[in-house]
N, C-alpha and C positions, 0 to 999 in steps of 0.2 A: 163801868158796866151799870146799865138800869135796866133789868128784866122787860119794869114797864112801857118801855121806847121801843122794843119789839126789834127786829132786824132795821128798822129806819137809824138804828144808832151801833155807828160804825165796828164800834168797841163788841157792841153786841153780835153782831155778823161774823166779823172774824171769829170770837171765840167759838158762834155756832158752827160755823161752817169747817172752820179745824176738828171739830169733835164728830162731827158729823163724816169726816175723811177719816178719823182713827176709827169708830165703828164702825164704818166699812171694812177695812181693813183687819178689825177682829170679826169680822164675820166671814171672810175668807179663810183666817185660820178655822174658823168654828165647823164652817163645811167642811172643811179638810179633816178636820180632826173626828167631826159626830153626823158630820152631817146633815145639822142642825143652824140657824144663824138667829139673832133678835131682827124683827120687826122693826125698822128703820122708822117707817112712818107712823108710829107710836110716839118718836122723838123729836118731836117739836118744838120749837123755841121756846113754848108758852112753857113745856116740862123742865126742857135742858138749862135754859138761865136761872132761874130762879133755883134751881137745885145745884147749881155751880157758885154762885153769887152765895145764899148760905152755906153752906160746905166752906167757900173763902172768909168767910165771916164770924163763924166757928172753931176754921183752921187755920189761923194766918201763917203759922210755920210749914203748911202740909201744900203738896204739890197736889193742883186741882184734878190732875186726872187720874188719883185715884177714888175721886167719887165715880167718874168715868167706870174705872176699870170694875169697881163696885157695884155701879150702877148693869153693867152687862152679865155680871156674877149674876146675880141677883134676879134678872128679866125672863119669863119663861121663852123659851125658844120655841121655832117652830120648824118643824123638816123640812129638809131640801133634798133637793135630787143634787148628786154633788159625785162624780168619778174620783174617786182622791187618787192624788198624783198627774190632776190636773196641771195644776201651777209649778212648773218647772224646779224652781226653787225651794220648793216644799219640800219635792220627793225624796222620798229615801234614798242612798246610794250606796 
C-alpha cells in the first residue's frame, strides 16, 4: 500500500473500493436506523489511504476496519428521506 500511487496502484484500489462497498453498506443500516447516512463523496482516496495506511502502522495487531468503523462513528451525518422497512431483511418480524 502507497497512499501516494493513488488508485493507479493495485493494492491501493482494492482496499479503496472494499471500504468504499462496507460504507455503503453502513449507510443502509444508518438509514434504516435514523435516517441519516455519511457523505460518501467526502471519502476519497486522498482521505481513506493514508488514514488506513497509519491506523496499519500504529496498529499492526488491529484489524483495519476498525479505523473504518471509527472513522463513520465519528463523521457528522446528513438526512435522508429513507421508509424503514424498506430492505426486506431489515424489517422487523
Amino acid at each position: 500500500m502507497n497512499p501516494a500511487d493513488g488508485l493507479g496502484n493495485t493494492v491501493n484500489a482494492l482496499i479503496f473500493y472494499w471500504v468504499q462497498g462496507y460504507m455503503s453498506a453502513a449507510n443502509i443500516a444508518l438509514l434504516e436506523g435514523d435516517s441519516e447516512y455519511v457523505d460518501l463523496s467526502l471519502m476519497d482516496e486522498k482521505k481513506l489511504l493514508p488514514l488506513i495506511q497509519d491506523f496499519c502502522k500504529k496498529n499492526p495487531g488491529k484489524k483495519p476496519i476498525s479505523v473504518i468503523d471509527q472513522l463513520i462513528d465519528d463523521t457528522d451525518k446528513v438526512e435522508g428521506k429513507w421508509k424503514s422497512g424498506t430492505i426486506p431483511w431489515a424489517a422487523d418480524d
